[in-house]
HTML snippet that shows the backbone in 3Dmol.js (N, CA, C, O; Angstrom):
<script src="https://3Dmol.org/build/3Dmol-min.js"></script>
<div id="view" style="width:600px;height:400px;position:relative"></div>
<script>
const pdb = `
ATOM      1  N   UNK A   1     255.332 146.917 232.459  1.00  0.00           N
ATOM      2  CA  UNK A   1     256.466 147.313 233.275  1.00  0.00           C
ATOM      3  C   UNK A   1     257.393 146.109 233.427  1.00  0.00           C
ATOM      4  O   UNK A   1     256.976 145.007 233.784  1.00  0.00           O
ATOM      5  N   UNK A   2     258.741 146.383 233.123  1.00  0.00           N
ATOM      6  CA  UNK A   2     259.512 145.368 233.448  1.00  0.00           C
ATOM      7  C   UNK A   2     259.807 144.545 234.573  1.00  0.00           C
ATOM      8  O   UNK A   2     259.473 145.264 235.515  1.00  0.00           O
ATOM      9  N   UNK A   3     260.182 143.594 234.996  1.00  0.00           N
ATOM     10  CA  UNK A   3     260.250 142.889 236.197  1.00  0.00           C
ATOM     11  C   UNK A   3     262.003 143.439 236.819  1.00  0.00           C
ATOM     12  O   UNK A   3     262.708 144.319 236.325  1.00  0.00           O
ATOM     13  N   UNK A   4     262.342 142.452 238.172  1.00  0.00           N
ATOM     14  CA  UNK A   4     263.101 142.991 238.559  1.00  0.00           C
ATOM     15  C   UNK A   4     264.065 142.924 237.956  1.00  0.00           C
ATOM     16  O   UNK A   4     263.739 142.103 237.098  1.00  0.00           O
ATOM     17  N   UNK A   5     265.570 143.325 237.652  1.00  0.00           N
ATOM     18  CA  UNK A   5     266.878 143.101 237.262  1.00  0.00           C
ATOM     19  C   UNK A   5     267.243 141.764 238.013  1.00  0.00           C
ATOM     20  O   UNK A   5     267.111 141.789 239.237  1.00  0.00           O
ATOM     21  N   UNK A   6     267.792 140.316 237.283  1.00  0.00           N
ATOM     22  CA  UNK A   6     268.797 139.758 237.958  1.00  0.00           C
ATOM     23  C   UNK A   6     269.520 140.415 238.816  1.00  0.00           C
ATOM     24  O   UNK A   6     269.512 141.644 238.875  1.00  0.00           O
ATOM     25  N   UNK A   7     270.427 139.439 239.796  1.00  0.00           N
ATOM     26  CA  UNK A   7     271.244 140.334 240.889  1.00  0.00           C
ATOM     27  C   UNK A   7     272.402 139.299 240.092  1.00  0.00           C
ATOM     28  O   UNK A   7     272.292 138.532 239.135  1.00  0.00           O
ATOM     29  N   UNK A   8     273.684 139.723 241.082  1.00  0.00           N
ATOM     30  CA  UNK A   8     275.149 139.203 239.915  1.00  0.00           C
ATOM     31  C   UNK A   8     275.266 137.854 239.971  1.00  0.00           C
ATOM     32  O   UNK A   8     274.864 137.202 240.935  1.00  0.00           O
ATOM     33  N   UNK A   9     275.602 137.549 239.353  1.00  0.00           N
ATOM     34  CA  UNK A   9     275.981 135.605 239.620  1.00  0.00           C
ATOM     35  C   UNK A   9     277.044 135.349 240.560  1.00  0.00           C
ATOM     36  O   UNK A   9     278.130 135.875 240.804  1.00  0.00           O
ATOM     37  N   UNK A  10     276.269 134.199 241.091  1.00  0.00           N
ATOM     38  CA  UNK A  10     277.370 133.370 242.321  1.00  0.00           C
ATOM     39  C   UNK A  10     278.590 133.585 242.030  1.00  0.00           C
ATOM     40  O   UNK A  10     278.803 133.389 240.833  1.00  0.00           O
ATOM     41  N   UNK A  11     279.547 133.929 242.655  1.00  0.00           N
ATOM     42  CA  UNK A  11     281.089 134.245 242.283  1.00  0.00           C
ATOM     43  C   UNK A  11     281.459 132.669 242.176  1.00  0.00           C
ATOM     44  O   UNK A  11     281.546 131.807 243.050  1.00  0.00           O
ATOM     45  N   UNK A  12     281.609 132.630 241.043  1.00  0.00           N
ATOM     46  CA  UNK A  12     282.388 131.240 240.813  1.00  0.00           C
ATOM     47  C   UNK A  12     281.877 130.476 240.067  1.00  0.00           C
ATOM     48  O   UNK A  12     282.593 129.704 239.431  1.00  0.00           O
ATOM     49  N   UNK A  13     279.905 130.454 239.858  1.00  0.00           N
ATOM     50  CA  UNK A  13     279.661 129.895 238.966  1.00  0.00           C
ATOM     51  C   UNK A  13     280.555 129.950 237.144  1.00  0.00           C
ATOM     52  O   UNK A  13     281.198 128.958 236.801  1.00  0.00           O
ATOM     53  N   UNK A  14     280.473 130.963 236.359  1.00  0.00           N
ATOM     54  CA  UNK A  14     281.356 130.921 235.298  1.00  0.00           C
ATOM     55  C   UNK A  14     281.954 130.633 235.223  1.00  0.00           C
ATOM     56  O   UNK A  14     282.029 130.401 234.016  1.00  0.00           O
ATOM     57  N   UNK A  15     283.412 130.086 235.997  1.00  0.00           N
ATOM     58  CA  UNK A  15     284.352 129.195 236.542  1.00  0.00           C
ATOM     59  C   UNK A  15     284.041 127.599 236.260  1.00  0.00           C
ATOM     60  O   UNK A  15     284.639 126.843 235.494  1.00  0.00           O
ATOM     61  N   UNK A  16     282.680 127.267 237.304  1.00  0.00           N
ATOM     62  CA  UNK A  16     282.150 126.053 237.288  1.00  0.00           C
ATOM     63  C   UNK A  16     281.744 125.609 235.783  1.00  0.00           C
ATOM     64  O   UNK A  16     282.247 124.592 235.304  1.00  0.00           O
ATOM     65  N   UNK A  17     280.972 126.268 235.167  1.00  0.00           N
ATOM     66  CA  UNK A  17     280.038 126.273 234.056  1.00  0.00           C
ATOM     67  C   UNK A  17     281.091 125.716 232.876  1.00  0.00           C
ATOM     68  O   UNK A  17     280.998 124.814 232.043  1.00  0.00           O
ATOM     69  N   UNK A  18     282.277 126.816 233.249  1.00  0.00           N
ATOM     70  CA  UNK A  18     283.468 126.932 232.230  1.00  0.00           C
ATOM     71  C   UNK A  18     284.466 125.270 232.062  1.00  0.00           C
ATOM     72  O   UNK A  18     284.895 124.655 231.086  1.00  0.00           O
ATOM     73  N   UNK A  19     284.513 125.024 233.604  1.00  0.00           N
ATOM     74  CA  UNK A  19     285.157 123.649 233.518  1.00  0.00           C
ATOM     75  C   UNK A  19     284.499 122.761 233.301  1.00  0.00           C
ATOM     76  O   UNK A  19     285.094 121.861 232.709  1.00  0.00           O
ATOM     77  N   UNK A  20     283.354 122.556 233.543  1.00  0.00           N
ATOM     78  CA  UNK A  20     282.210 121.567 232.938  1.00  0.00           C
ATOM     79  C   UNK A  20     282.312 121.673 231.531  1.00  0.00           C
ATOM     80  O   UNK A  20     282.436 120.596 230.949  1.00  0.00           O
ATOM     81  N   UNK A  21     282.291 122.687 230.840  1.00  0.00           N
ATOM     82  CA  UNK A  21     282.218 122.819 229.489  1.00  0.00           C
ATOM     83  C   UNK A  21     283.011 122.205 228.947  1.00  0.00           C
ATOM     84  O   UNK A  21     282.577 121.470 228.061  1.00  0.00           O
ATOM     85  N   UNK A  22     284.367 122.200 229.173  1.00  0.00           N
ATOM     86  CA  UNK A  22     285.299 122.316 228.432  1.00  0.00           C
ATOM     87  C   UNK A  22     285.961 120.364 229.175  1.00  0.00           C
ATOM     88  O   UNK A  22     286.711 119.694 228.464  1.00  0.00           O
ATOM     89  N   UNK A  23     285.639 119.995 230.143  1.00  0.00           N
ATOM     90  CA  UNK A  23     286.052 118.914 230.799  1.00  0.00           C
ATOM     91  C   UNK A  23     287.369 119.043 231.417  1.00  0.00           C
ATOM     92  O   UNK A  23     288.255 118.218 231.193  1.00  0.00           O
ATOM     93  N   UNK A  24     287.568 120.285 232.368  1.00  0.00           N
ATOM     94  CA  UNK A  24     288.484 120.646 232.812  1.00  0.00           C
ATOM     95  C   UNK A  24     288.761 120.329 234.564  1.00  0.00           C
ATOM     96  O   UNK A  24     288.204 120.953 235.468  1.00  0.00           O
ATOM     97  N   UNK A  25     289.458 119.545 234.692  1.00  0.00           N
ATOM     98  CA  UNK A  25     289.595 118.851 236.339  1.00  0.00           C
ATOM     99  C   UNK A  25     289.645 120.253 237.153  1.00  0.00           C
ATOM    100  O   UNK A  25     289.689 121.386 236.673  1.00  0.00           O
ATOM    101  N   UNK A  26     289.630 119.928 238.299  1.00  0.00           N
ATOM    102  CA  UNK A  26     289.687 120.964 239.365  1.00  0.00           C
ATOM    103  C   UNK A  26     291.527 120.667 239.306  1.00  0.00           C
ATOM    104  O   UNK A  26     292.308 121.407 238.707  1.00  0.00           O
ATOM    105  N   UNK A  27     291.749 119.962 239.741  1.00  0.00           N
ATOM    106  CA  UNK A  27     293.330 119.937 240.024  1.00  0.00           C
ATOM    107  C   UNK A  27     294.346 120.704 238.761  1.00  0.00           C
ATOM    108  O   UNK A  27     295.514 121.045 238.948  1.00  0.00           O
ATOM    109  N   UNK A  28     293.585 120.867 237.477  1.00  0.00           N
ATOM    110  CA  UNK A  28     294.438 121.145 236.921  1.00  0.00           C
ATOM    111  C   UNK A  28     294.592 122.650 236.675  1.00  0.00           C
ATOM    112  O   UNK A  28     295.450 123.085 235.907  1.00  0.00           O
ATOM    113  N   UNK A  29     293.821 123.359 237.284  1.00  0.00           N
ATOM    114  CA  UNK A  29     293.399 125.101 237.361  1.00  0.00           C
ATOM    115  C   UNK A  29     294.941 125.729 237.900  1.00  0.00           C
ATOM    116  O   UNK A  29     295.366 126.769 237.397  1.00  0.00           O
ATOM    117  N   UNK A  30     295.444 125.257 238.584  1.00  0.00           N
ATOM    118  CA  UNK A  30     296.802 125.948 239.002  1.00  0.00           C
ATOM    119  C   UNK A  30     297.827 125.529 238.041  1.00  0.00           C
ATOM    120  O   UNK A  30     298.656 126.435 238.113  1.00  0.00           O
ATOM    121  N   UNK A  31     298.202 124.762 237.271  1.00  0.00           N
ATOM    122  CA  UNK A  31     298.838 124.416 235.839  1.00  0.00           C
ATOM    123  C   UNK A  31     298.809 125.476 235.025  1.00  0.00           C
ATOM    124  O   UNK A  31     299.686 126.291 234.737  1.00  0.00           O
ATOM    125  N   UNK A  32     296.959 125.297 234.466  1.00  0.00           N
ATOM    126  CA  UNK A  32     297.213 126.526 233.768  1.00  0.00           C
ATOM    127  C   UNK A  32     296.906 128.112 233.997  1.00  0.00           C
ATOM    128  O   UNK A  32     296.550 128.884 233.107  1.00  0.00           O
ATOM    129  N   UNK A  33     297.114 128.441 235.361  1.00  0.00           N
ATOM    130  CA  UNK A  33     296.967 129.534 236.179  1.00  0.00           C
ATOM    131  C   UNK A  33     298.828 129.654 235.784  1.00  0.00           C
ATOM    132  O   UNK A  33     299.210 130.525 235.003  1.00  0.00           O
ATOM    133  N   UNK A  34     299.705 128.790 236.358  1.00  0.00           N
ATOM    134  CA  UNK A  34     300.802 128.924 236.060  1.00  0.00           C
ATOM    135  C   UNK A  34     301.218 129.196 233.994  1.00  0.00           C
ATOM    136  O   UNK A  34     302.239 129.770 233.616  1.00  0.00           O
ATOM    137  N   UNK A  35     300.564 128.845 233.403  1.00  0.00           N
ATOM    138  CA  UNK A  35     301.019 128.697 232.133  1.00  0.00           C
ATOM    139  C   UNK A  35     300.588 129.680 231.759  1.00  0.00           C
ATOM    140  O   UNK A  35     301.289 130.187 230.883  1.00  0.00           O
ATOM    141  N   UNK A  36     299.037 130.657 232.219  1.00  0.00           N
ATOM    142  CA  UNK A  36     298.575 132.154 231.583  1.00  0.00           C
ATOM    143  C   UNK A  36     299.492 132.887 232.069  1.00  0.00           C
ATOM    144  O   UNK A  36     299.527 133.844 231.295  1.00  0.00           O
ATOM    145  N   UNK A  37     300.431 133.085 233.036  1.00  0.00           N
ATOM    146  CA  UNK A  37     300.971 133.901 233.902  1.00  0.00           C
ATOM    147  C   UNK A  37     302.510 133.826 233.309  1.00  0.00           C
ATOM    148  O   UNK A  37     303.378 134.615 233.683  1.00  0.00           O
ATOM    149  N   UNK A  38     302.722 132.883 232.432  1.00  0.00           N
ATOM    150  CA  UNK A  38     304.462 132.585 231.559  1.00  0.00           C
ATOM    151  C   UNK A  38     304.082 133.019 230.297  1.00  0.00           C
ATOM    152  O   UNK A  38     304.901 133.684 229.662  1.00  0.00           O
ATOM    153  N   UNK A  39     302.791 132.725 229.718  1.00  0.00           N
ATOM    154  CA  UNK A  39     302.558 133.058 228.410  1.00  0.00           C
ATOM    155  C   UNK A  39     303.178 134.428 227.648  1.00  0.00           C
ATOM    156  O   UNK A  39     302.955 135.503 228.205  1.00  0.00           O
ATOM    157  N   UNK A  40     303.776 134.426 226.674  1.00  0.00           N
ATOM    158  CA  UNK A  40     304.249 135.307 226.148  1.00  0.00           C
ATOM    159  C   UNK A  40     303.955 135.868 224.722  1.00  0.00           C
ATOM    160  O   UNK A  40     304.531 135.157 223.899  1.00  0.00           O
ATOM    161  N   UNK A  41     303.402 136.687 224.249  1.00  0.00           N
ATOM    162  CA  UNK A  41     302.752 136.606 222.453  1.00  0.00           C
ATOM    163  C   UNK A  41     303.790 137.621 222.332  1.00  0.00           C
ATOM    164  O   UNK A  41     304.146 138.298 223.296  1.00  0.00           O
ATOM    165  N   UNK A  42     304.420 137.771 220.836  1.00  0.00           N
ATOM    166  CA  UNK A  42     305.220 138.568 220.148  1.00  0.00           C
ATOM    167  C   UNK A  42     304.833 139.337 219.963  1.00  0.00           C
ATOM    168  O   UNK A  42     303.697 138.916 220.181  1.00  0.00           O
ATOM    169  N   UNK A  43     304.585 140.905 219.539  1.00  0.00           N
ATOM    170  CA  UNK A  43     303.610 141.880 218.764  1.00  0.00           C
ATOM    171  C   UNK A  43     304.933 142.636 218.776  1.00  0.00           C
ATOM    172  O   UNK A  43     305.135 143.197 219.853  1.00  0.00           O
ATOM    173  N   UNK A  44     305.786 142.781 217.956  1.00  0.00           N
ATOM    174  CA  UNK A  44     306.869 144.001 217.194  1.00  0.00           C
ATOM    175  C   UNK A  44     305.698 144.462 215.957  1.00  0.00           C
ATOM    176  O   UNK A  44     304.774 143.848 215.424  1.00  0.00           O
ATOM    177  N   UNK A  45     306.169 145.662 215.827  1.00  0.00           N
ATOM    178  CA  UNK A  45     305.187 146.881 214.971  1.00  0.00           C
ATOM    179  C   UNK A  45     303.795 146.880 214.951  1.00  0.00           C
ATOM    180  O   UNK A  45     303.210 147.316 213.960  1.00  0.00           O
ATOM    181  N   UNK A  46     302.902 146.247 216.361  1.00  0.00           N
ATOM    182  CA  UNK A  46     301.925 145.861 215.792  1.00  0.00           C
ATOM    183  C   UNK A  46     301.236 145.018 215.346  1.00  0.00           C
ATOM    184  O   UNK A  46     300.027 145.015 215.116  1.00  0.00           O
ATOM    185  N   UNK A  47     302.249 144.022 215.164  1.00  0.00           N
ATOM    186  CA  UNK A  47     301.474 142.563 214.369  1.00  0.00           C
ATOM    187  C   UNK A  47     301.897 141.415 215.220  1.00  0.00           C
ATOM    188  O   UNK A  47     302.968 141.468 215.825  1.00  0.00           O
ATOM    189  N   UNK A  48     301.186 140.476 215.289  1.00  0.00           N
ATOM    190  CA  UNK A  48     301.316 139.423 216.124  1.00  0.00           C
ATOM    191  C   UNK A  48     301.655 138.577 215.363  1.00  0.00           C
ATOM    192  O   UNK A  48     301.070 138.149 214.368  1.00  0.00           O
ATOM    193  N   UNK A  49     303.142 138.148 216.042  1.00  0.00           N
ATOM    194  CA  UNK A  49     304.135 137.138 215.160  1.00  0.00           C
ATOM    195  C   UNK A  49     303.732 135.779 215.825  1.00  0.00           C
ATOM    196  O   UNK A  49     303.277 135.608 216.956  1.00  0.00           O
ATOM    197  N   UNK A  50     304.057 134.687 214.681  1.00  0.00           N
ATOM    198  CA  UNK A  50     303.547 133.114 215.001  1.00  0.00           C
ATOM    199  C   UNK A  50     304.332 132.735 215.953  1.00  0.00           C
ATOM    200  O   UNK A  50     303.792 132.112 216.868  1.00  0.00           O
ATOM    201  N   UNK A  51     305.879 132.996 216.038  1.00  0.00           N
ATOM    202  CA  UNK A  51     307.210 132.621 216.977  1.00  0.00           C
ATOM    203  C   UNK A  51     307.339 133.609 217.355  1.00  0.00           C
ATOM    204  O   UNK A  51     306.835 134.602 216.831  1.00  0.00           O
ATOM    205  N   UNK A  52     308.138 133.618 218.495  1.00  0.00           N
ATOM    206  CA  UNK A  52     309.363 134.485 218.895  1.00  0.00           C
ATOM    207  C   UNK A  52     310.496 134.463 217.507  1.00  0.00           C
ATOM    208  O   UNK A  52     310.949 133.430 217.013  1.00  0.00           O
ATOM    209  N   UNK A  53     310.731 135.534 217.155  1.00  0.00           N
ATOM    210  CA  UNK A  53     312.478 135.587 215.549  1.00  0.00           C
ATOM    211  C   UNK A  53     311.475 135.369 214.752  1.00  0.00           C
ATOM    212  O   UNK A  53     312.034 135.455 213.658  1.00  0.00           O
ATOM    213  N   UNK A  54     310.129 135.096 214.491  1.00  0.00           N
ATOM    214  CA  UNK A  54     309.204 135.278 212.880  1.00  0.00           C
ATOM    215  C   UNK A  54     309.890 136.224 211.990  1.00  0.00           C
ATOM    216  O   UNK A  54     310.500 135.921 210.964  1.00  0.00           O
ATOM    217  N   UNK A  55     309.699 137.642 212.584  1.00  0.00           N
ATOM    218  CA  UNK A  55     310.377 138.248 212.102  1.00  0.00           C
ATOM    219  C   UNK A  55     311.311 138.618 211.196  1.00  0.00           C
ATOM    220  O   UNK A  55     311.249 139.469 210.309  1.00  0.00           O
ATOM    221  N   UNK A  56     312.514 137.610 211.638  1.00  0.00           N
ATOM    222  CA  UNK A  56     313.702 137.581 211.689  1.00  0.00           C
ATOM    223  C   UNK A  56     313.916 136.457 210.439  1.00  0.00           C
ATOM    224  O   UNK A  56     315.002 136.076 210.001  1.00  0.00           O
ATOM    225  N   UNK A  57     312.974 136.162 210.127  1.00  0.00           N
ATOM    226  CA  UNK A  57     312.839 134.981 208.851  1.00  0.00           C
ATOM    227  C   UNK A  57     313.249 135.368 207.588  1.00  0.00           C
ATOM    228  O   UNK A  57     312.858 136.415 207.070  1.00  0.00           O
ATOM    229  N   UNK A  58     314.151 134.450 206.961  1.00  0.00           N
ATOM    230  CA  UNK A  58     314.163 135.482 205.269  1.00  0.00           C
ATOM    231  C   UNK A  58     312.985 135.192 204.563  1.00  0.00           C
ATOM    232  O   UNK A  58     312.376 134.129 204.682  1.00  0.00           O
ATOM    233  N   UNK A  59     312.595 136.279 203.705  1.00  0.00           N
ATOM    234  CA  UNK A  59     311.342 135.831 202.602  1.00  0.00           C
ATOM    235  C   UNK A  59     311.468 135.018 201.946  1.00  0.00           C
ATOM    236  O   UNK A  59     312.498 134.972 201.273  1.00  0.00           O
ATOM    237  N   UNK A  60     310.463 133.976 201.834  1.00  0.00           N
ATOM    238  CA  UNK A  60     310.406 133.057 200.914  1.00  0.00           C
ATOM    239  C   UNK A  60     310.901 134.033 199.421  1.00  0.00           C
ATOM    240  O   UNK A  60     310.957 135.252 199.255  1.00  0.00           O
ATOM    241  N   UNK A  61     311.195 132.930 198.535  1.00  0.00           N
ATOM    242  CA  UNK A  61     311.966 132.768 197.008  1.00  0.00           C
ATOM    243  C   UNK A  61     310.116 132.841 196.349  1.00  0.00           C
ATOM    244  O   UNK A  61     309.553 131.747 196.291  1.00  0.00           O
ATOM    245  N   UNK A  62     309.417 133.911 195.966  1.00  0.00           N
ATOM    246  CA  UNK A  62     308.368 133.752 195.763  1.00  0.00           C
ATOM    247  C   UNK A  62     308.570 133.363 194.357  1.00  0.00           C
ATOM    248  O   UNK A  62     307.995 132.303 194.111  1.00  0.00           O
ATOM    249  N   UNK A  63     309.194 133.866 193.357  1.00  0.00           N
ATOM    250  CA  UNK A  63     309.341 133.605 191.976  1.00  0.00           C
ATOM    251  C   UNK A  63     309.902 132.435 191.671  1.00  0.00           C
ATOM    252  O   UNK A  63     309.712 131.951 190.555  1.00  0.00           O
ATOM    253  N   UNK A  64     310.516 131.934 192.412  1.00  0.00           N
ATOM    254  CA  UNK A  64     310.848 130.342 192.405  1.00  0.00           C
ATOM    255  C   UNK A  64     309.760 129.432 192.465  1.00  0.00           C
ATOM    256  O   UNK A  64     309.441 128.607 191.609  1.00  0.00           O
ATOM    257  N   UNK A  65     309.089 129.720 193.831  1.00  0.00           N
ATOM    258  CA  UNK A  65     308.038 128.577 193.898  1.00  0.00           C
ATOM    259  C   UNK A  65     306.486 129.191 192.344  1.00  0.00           C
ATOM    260  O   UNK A  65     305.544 128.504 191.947  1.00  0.00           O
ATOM    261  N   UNK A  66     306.705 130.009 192.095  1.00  0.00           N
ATOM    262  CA  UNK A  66     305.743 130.327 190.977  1.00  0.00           C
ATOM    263  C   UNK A  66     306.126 129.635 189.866  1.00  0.00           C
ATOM    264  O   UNK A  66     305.376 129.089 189.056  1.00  0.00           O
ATOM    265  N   UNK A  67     307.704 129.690 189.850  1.00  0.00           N
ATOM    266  CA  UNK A  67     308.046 129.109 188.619  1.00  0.00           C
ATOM    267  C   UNK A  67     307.853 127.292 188.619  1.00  0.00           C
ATOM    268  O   UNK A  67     307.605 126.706 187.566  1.00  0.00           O
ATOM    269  N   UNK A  68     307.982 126.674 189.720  1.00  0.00           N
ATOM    270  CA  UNK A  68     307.727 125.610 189.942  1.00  0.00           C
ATOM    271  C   UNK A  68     306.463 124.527 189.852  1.00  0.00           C
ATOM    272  O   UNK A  68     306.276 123.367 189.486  1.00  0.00           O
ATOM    273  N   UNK A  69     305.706 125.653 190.425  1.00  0.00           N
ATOM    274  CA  UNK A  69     304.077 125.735 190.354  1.00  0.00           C
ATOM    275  C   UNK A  69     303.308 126.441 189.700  1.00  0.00           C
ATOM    276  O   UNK A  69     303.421 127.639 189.442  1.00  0.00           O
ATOM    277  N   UNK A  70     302.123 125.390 189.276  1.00  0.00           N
ATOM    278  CA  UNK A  70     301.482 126.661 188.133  1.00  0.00           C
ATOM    279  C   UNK A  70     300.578 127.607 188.787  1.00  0.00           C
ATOM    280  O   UNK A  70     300.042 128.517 188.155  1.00  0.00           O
ATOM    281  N   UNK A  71     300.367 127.385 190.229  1.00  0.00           N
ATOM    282  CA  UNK A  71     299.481 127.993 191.662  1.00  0.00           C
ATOM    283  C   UNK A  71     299.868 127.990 192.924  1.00  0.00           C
ATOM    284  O   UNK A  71     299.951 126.825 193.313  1.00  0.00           O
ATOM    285  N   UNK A  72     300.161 128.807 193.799  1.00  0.00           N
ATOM    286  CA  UNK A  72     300.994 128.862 194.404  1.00  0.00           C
ATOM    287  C   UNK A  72     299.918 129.292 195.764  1.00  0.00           C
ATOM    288  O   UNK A  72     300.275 129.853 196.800  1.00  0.00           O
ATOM    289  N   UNK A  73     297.975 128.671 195.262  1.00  0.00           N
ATOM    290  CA  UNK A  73     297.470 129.840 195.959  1.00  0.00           C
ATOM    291  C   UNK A  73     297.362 128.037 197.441  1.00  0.00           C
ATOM    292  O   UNK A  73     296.417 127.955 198.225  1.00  0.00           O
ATOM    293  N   UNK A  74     298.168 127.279 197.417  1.00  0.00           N
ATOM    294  CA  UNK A  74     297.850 126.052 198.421  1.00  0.00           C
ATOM    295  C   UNK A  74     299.973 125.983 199.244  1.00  0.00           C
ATOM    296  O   UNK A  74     300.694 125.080 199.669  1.00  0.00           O
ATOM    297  N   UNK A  75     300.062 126.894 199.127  1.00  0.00           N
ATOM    298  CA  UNK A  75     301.479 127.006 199.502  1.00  0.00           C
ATOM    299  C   UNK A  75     301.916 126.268 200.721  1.00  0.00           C
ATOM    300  O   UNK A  75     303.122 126.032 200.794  1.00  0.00           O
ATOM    301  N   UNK A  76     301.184 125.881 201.643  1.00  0.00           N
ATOM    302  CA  UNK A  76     301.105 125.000 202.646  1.00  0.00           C
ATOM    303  C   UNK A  76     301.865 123.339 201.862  1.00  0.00           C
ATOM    304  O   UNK A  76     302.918 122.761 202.134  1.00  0.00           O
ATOM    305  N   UNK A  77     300.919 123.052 200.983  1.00  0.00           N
ATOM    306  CA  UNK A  77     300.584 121.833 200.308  1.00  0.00           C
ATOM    307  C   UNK A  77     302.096 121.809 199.332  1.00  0.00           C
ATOM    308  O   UNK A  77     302.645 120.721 199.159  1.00  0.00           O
ATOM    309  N   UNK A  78     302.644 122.962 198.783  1.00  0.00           N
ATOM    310  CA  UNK A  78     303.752 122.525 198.038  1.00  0.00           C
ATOM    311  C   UNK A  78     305.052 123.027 199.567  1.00  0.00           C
ATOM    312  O   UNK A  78     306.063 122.327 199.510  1.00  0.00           O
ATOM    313  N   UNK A  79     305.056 123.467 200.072  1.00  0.00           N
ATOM    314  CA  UNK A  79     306.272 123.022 201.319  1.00  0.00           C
ATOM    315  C   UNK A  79     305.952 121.903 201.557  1.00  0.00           C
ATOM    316  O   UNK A  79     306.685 121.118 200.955  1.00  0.00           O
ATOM    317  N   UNK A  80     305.221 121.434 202.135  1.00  0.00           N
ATOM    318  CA  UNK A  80     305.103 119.802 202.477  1.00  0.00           C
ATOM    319  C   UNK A  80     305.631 118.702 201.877  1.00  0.00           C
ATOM    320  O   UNK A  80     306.548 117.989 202.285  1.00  0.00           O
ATOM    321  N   UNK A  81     304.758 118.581 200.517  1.00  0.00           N
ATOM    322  CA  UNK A  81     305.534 118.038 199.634  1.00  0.00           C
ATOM    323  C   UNK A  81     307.064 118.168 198.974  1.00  0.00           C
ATOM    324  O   UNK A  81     307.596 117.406 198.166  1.00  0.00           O
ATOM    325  N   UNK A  82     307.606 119.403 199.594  1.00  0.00           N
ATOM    326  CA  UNK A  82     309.311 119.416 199.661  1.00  0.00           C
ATOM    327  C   UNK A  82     309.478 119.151 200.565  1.00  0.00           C
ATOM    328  O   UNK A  82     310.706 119.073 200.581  1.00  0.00           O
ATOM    329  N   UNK A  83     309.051 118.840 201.763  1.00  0.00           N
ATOM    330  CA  UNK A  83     309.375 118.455 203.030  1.00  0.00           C
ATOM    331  C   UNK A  83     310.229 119.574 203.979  1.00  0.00           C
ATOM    332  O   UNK A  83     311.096 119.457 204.846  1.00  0.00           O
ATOM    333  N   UNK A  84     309.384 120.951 203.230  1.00  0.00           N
ATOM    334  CA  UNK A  84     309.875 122.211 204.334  1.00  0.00           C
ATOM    335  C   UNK A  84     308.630 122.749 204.939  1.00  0.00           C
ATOM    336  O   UNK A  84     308.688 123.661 205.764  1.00  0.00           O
TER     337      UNK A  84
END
`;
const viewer = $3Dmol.createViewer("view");
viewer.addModel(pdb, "pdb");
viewer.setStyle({}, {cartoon: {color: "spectrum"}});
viewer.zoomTo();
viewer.render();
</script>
């Protein structure tokens, strides 16, 4: 036969546990109490855009950078090296 059920956790421990974890001051909980509460994520059609105007971006010149490159699969690595 099973023993008893835990009862709920101290209101606040997960809190505690959480700032210990992470090395999070007490003073700084209203900062980012203020910063979850401004936070804003994009989602037009569904998809969660990197910016605010992502969107609104023209498509990369894909046949350009193919023609440039013989792999295009590190595309990070050749903007950089153009310095875009």
């Amino acid at each position: 036969m099973p023993g008893p059920r835990p009862g709920p956790a101290r209101p606040g421990l997960r809190r505690e546990e959480l700032f210990e974890r992470i090395g999070l001051d007490v003073g700084e909980s209203p900062k980012w109490e203020e910063v979850s509460r401004r936070l804003r994520v994009p989602f037009p059609q569904g998809v969660i855009s990197q910016f605010d105007g992502y969107g609104d971006l023209a498509e990369l010149d894909w046949a350009a950078y193919r023609a440039r490159s013989p792999s295009i699969r590190r595309l990070d690595r050749i903007l950089e090296a153009e310095g875009d």
